[in-house]
TORGU-788797 format. One record per residue (C-alpha): x, y, z; residue number from 1. Coordinates in nm, 3 decimals, padded with zeros to 5 digits. Last residue first. Layout:
BEGIN
        u        v        w    k
        X        Y        Z  NUM
...
REM end
This chain:
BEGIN
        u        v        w    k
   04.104   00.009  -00.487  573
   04.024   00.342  -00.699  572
   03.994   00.675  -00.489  571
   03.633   00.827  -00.561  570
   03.666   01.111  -00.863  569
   03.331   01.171  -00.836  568
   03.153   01.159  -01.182  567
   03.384   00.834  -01.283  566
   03.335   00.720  -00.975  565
   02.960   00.732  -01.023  564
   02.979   00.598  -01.303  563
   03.188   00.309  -01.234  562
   02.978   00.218  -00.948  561
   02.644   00.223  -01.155  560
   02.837   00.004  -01.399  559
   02.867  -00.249  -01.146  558
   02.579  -00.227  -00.917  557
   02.433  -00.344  -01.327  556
   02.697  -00.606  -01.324  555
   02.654  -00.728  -01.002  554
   02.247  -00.767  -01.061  553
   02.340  -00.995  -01.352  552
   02.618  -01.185  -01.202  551
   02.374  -01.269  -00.908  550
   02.158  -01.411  -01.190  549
   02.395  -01.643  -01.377  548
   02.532  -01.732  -01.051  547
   02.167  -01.852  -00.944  546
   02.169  -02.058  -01.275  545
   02.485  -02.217  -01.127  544
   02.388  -02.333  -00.775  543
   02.099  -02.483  -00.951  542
   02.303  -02.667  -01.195  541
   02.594  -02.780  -00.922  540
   02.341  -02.999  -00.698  539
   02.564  -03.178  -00.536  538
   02.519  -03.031  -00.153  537
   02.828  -02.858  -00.149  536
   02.679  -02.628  -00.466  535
   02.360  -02.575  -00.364  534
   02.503  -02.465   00.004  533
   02.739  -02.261  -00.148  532
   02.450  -02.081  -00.385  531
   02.244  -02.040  -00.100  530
   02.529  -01.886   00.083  529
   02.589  -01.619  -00.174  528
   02.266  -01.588  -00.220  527
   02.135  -01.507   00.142  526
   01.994  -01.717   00.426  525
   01.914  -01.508   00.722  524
   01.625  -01.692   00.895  523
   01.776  -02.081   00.944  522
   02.078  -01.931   01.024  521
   02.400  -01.775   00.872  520
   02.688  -01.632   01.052  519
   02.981  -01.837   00.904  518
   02.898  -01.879   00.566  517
   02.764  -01.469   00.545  516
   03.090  -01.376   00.679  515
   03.312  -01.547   00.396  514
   03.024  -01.558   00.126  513
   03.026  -01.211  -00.019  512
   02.871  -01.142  -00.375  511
   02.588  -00.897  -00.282  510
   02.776  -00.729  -00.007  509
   03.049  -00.659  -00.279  508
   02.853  -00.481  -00.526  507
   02.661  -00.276  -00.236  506
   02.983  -00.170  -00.064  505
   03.099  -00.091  -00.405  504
   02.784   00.140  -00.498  503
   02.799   00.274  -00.180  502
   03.174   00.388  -00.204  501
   03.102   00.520  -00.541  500
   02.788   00.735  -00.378  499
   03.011   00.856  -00.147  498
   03.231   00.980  -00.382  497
   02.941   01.156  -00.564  496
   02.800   01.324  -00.215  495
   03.151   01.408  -00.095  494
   03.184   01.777  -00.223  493
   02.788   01.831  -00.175  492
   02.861   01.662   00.211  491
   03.174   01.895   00.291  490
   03.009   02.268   00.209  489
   02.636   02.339   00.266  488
   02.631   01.981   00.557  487
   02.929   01.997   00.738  486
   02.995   02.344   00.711  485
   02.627   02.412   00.906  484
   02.756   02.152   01.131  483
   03.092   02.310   01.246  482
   02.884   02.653   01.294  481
   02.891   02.925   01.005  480
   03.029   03.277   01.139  479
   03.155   03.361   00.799  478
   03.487   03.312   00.934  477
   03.394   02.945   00.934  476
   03.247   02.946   00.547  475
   03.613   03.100   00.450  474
   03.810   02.841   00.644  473
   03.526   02.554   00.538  472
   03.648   02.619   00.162  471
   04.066   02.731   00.292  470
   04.046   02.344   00.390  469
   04.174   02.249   00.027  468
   03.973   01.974  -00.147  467
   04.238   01.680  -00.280  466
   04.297   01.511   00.047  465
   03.946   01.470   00.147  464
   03.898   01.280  -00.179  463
   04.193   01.030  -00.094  462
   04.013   01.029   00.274  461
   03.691   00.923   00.175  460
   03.825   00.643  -00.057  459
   04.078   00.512   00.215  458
   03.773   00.524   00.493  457
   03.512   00.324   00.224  456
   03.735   00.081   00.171  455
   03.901   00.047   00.556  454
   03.492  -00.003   00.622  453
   03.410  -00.271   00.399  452
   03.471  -00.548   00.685  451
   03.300  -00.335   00.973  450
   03.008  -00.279   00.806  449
   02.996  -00.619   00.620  448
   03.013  -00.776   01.019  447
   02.736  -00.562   01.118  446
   02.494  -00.604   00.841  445
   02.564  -00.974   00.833  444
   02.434  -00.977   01.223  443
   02.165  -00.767   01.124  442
   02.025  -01.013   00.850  441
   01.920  -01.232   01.186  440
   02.059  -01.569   01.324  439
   02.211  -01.330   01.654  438
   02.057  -00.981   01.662  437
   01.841  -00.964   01.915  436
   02.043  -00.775   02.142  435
   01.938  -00.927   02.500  434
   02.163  -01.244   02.343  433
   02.478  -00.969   02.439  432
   02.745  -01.364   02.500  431
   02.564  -01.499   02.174  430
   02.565  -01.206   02.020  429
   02.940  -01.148   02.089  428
   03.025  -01.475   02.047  427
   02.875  -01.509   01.684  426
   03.010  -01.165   01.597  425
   03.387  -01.301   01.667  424
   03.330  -01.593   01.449  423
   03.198  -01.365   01.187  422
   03.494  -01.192   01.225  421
   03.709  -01.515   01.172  420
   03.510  -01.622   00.875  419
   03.600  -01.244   00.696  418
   03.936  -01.282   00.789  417
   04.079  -00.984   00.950  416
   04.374  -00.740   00.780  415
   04.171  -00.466   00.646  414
   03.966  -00.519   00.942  413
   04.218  -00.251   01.100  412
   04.124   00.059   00.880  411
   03.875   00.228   01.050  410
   04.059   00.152   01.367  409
   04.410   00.288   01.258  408
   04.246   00.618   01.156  407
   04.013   00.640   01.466  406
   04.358   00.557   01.706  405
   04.489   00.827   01.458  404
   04.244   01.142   01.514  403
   04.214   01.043   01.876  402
   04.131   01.419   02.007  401
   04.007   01.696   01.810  400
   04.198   01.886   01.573  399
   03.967   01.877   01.300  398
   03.930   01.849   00.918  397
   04.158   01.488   00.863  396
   04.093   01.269   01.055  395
   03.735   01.420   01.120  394
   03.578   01.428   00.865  393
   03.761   01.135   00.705  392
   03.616   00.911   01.026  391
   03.263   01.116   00.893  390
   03.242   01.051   00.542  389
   03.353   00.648   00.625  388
   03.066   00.620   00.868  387
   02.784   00.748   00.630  386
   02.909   00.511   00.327  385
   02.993   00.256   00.541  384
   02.638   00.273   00.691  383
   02.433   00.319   00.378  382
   02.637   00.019   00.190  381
   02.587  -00.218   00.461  380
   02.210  -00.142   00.483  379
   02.153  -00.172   00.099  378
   02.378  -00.515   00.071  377
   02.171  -00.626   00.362  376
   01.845  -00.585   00.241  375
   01.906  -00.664  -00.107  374
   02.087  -01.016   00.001  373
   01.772  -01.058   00.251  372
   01.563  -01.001  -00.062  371
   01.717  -01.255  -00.250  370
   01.732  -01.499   00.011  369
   01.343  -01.494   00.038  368
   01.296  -01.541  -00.300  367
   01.571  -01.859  -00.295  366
   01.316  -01.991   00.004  365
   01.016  -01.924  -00.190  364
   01.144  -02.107  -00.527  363
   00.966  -02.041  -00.801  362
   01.220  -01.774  -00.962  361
   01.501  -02.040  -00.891  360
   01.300  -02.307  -01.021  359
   01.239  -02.147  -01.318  358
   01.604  -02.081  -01.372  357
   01.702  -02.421  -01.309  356
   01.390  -02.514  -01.582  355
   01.565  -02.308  -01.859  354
   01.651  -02.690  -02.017  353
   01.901  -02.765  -02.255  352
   01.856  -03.141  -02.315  351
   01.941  -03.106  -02.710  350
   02.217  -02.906  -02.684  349
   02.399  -03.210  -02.565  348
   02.575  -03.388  -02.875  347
   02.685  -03.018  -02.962  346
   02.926  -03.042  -02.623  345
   02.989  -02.827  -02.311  344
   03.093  -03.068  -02.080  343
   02.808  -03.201  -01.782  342
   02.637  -03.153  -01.478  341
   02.278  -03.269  -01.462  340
   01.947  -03.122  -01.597  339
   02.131  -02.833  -01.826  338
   02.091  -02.496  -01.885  337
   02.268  -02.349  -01.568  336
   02.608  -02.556  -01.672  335
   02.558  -02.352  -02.002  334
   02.542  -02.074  -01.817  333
   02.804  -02.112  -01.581  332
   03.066  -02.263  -01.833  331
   03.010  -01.924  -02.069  330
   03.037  -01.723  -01.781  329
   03.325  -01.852  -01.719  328
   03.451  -01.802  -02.065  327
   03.382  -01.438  -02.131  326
   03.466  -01.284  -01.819  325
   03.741  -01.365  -01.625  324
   04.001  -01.578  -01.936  323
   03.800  -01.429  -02.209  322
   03.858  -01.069  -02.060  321
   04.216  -01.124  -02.006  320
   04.270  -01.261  -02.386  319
   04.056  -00.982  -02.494  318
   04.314  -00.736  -02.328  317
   04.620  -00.948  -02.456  316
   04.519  -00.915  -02.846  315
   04.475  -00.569  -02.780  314
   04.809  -00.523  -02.669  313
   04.920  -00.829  -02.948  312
   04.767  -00.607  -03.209  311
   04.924  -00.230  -03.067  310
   05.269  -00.411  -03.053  309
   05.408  -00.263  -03.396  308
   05.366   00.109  -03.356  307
   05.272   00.084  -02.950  306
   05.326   00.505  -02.915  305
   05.348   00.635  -02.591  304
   05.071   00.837  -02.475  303
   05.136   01.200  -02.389  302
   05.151   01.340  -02.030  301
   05.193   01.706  -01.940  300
   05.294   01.915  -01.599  299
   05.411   02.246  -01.716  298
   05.572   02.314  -01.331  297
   05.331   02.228  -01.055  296
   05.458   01.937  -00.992  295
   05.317   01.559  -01.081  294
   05.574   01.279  -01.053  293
   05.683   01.291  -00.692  292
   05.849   00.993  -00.597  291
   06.046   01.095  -00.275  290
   05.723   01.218  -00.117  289
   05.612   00.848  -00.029  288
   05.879   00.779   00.169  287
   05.706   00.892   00.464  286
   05.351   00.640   00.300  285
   05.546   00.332   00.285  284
   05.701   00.374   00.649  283
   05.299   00.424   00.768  282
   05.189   00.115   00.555  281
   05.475  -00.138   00.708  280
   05.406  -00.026   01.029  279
   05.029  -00.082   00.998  278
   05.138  -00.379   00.803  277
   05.338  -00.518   01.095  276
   05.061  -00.474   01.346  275
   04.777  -00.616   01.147  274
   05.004  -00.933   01.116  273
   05.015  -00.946   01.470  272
   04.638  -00.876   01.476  271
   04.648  -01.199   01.211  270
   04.809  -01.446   01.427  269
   04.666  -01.363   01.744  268
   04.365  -01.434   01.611  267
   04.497  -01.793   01.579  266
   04.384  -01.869   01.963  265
   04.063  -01.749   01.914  264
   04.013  -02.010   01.633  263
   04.178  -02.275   01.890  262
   03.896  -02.155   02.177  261
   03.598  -02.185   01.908  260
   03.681  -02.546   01.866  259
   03.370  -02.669   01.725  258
   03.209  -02.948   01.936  257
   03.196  -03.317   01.837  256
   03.557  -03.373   01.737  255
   03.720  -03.342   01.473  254
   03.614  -03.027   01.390  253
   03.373  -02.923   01.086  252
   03.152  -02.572   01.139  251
   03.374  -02.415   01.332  250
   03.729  -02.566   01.356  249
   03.670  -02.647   00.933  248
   03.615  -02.220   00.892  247
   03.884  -02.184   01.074  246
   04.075  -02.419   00.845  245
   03.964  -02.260   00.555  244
   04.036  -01.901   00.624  243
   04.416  -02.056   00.726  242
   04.481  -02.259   00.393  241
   04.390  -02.587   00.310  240
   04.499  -02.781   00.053  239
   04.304  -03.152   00.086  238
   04.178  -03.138  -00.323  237
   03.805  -03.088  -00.253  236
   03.908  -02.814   00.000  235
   04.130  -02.638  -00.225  234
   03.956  -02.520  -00.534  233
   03.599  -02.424  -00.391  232
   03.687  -02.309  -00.024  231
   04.031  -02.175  -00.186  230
   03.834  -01.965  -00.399  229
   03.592  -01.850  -00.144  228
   03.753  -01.794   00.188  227
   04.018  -01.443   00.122  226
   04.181  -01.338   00.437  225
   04.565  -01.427   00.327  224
   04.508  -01.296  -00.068  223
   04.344  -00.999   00.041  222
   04.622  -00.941   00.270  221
   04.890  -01.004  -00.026  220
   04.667  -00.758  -00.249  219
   04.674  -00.509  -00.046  218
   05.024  -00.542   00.023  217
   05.103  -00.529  -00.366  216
   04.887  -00.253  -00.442  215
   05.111  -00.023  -00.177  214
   05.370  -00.147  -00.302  213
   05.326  -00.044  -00.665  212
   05.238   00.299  -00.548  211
   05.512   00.323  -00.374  210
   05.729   00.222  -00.638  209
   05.557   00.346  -00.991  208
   05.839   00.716  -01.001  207
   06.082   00.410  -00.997  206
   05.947   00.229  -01.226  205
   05.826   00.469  -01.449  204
   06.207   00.628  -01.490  203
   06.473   00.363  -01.507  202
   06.309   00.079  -01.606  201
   06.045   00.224  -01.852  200
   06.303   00.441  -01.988  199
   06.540   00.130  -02.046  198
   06.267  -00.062  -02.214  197
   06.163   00.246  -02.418  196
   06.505   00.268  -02.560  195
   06.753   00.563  -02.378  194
   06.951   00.709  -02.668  193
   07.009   01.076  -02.477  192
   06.644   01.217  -02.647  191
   06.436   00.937  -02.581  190
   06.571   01.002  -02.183  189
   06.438   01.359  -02.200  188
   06.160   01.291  -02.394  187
   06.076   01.024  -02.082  186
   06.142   01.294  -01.839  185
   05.915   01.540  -01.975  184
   05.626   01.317  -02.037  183
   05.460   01.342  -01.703  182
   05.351   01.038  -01.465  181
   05.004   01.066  -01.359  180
   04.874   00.769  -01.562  179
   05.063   00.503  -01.396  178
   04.954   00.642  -01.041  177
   04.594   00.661  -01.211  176
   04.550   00.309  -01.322  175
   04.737   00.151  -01.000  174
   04.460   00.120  -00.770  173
   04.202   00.035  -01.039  172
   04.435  -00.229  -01.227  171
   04.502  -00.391  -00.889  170
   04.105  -00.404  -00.821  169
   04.041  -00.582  -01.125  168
   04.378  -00.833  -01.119  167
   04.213  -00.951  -00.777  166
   03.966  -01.241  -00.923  165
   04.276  -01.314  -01.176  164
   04.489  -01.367  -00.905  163
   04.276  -01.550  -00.685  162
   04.183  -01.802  -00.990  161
   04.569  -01.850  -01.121  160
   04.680  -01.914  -00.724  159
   04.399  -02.124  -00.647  158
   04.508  -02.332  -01.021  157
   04.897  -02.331  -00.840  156
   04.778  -02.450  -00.518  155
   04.616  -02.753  -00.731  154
   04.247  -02.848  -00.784  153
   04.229  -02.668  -01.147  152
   04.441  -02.964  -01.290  151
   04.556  -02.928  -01.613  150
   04.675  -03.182  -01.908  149
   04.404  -03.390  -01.778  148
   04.423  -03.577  -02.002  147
   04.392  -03.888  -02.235  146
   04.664  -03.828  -02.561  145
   04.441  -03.820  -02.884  144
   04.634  -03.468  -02.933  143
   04.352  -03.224  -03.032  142
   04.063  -03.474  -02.884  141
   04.248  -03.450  -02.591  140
   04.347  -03.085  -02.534  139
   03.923  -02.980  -02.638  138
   03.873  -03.180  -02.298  137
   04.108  -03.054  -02.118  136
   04.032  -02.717  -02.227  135
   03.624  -02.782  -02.131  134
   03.697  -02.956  -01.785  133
   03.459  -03.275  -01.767  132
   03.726  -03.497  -01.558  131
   04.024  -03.317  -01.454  130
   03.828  -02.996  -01.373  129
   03.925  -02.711  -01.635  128
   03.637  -02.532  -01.754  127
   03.383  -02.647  -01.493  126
   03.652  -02.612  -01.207  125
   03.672  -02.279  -01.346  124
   03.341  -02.164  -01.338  123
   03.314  -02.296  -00.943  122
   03.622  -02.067  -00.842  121
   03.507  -01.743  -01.097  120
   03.196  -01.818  -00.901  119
   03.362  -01.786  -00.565  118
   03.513  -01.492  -00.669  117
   03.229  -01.290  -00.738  116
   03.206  -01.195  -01.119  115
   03.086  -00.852  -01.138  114
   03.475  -00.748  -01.021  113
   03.466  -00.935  -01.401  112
   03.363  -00.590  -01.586  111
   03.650  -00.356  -01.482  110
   03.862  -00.442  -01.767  109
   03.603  -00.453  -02.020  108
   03.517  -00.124  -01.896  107
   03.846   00.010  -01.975  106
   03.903  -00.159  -02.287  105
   03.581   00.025  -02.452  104
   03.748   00.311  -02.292  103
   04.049   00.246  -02.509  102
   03.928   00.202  -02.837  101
   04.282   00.167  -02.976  100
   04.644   00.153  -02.789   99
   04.819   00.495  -02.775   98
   04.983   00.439  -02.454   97
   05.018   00.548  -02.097   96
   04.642   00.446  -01.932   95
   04.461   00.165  -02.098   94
   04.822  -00.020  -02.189   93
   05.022   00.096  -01.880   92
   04.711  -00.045  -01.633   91
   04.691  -00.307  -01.791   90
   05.040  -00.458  -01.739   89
   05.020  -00.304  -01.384   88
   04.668  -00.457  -01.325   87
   04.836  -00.804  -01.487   86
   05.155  -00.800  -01.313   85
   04.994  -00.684  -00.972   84
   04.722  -00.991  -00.957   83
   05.025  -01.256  -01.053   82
   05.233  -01.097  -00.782   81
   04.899  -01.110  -00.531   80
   04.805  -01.457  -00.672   79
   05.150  -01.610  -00.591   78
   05.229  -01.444  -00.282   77
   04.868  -01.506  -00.085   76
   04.929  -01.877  -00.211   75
   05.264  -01.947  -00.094   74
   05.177  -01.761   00.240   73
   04.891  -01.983   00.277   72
   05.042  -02.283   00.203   71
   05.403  -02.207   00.436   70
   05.097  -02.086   00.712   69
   04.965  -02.406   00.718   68
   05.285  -02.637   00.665   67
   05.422  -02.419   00.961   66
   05.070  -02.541   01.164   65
   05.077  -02.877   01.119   64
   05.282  -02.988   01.379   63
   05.035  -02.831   01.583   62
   05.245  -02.614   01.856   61
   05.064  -02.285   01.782   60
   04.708  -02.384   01.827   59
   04.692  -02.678   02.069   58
   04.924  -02.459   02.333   57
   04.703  -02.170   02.268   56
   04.377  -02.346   02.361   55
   04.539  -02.552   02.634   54
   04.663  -02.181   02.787   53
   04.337  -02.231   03.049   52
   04.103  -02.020   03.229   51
   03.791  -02.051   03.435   50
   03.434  -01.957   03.431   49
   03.247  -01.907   03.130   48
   03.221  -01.544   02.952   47
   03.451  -01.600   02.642   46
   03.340  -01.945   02.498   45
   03.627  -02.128   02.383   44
   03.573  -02.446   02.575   43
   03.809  -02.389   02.846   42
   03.855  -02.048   02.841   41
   04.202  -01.844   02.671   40
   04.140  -01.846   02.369   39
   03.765  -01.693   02.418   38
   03.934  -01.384   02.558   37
   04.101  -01.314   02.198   36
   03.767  -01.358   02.055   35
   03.627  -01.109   02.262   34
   03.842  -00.805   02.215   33
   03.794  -00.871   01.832   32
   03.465  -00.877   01.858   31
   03.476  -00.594   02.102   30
   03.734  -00.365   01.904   29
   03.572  -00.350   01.564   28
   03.198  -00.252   01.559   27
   03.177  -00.142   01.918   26
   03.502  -00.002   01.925   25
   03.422   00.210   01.595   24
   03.136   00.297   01.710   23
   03.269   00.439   02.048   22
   03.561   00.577   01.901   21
   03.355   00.766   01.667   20
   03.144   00.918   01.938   19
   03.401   00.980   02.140   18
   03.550   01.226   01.840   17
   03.260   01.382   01.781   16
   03.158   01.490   02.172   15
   03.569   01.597   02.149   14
   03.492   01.804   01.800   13
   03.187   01.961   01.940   12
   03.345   02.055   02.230   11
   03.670   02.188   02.087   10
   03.416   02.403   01.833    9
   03.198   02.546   02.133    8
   03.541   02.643   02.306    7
   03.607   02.808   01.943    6
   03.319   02.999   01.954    5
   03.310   03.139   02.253    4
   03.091   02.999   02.563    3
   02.770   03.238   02.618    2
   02.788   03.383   02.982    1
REM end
């Protein structure tokens, strides 16, 4: 007898849902699974025999560690407040006023997130290193007083890079929130006496609040995962911060072997922390409905006028782009031009060379890490964008079973270091070596999959939200099957939002260097960690004229990204 057709439907959504829980624990829950075993054997790797609480004990009672996290904190703080004000700030100028040329503005605004973060790290230690900084240069012929007048390699200058490497994506997430809100209750306040300082106090900040949040604790765990900057910044100056030091129990203990139990060992750290902003998120997102700013009633926005501030606003935008654009680029290039690291001055235009480009083009080992970079950025990006469309799927289309253990999942390396889960990878590959994947590009894939993944889930599900299911109702009572809806109805809808989410998986890939650092071999070398390795290594021109190329591709995956968002309506981050 031929099952009905909604038994066949609860099948097909159960078979779906164990499917997705199987990826996803494959991709998220075993590395993680195994790196909290590894704490607890003797020499940190999670199959040998025995057990021991040494690993733990070392961990949690170094005298070092509250000086650790008080750093880290500190600097996850600073650049996500600094990162807010400015995408805030921006945001109301390129979204709620009348300021000029706007769109030209826009782009400008979104142009640095082609700048990876660890070469907005190495730019500014060329622009404001004690020694050969540019500004502290210009400061002391100005004054004829000897410098440095400012110190990059300080927590504050990690905190002034990180938040200017994040002000991008905080602008993004909070551009359409600030351009949502109506009109009608500012005219209401203009018209009882209330001055735009009040109104903006009283009515946009409140109707901003979750919102704002929201951006705020993305920002603070980007800040606490992040490697690059404070590899660059902080390491030469002795302020370490936890990516850092797990990275330095790896690849630089005090001892002879790396101390892959201790890293284990301060997982625990970070799923705790996982924990709390789960809970944190979830309370965010019930109160969520109290700050409604878009009804169904007359709904209407008009820009507010600048009159007399319009210069400095635009005055302020170029400012922003000089300070993440325009100037590092400007220290990278000319850095990339020259034989031997040195300031930017006439006297020296005469030994620009183009020979660190030329090198780079004739150099077989930085062809081959191009095309791994290629590889894996294009591999990533196809699998988050495939694996994202179907967790939103089915989160939020069917009634199956594990809807929001495949939620939390999807979003859980949200909060992960990227060195730690390439620690993780490393001992499950090592541990599975019948999977040949250990010391190839598909170890990178893997750990970019599983990194990129909350993106790609958040975007899928913020477009989910906005089609109503009455679509798939109609094709269903139409006698099509689950997959027949799936592909005429749900995939056309998602195709340009999943093309945004590939585009920024593929950006991002590209310019990566926390997973990369930790899981690359002799046969998986890719930019970003060519470029590191250049750059450790003392040879700062090379490592720059490959920056001046890796910024290239970025900002052509760039601009692709942007218009395909702009076609799609993918949710900013």
């Amino acid at each position: 007898m031929k099952a009905s057709a909604p038994a066949t439907r609860r099948a097909g959504e159960w078979a779906a849902g164990g499917a997705l829980l199987l990826v996803l624990g494959y991709l998220v829950v075993l590395p993680l699974l195994i790196l909290v075993v590894a704490a607890f054997r003797p020499h940190g790797f999670p199959f040998e025999p025995g057990v021991t609480f040494a690993h733990v004990t070392n961990a949690f009672l170094d005298p070092g560690l509250p000086r650790l996290i008080s750093g880290t904190l500190t600097f996850a703080i600073g650049a996500s407040a600094l990162a807010v004000m400015l995408g805030l700030l921006l945001a109301f100028l390129l979204e709620r006023t009348d300021m000029p040329w706007r769109g030209v503005w826009r782009a400008a605004v979104v142009l640095p997130m082609a700048m990876p973060p660890m070469l907005l790290g190495i730019a500014w230690t060329l622009l404001l290193g004690p020694r050969i900084g540019v500004f502290n240069v210009m400061l002391s012929e100005w004054t004829g007083v000897r410098g440095p007048f400012l110190n990059i390699y300080s927590l504050s200058g990690m905190i002034f890079v990180e938040g200017l490497a994040l002000a991008p994506s905080a602008y993004l997430m909070l551009a359409a929130p600030v351009g949502n809100i109506g009109s009608a209750m500012q005219e209401a306040a203009a018209m009882s006496a209330a001055g735009p300082l009040r109104r903006w106090l009283k009515i946009d900040l409140p109707l901003l609040t979750p919102a704002i949040a929201a951006c705020a604790l993305v920002m603070f765990v980007a800040g606490l995962v992040v490697f690059d900057i404070p590899a660059i910044i902080g390491v030469p100056s002795k302020i370490i911060v936890l990516s850092t030091h797990i990275y330095g129990l790896a690849h630089n203990p005090p001892e002879s072997l790396p101390r892959y139990g201790e890293i284990g060992a301060l997982s625990f750290l970070f799923i705790g922390l996982l924990v709390g902003l789960v809970a944190l998120y979830q309370r965010l997102g019930a109160r969520a409905q109290r700050y409604v700013a878009i009804t169904g009633r007359g709904w209407r926005s008009s820009p507010v006028p600048l009159r007399a501030w319009k210069y400095p606003a635009v005055a302020f935008v170029i400012l922003y782009f000089l300070l993440t654009v325009a100037a590092p680029f400007a220290a990278l290039l000319w850095t990339s031009l020259l034989p031997y690291q040195a300031r930017i001055s006439p006297d020296l235009i005469g030994l620009l060379t183009v020979s660190n480009h030329l090198a780079f083009f004739g150099n077989a080992r930085a062809i081959s890490a191009t095309i791994h970079s290629l590889e894996v950025a294009l591999l990533a990006a196809s699998a988050v964008a495939v694996l994202a469309f179907l967790v939103a799927a089915y989160v939020n289309r069917s009634r199956g079973p594990g809807r929001r253990i495949i939620d939390l999942l999807a979003a859980a390396p949200l909060a992960i270091p990227g060195v730690m889960m390439g620690m993780a990878l490393i001992f499950v590959y090592l541990t599975f070596d019948w999977l040949p994947v250990y010391g190839t590009i598909w170890i990178i894939v893997l750990a970019f999959a599983a990194e990129y993944l909350p993106f790609g889930s958040r975007a899928m599900n913020g477009v989910m939200s906005q089609l109503h299911p009455e679509l798939e109702e109609a094709a269903r009572m139409s006698g099509a099957a689950p997959s027949r809806v799936l592909r005429k109805i749900l995939l056309p809808l998602f195709l340009p939002a999943a093309m945004a989410v590939w585009l920024w998986v593929f950006a991002h890939a590209l310019r990566a260097l926390s997973a990369p650092v930790m899981l690359q071999g002799r046969d998986n070398i890719v930019l970003s960690t060519l470029l590191w390795g250049y750059w450790n290594s003392g040879e700062p021109t090379i490592a720059a004229a490959i920056g001046i190329w890796l910024i290239v591709i970025l900002t052509l995956a760039t601009i692709g990204w942007r218009l395909a968002s702009r076609r799609g309506g993918a949710a900013h981050v």
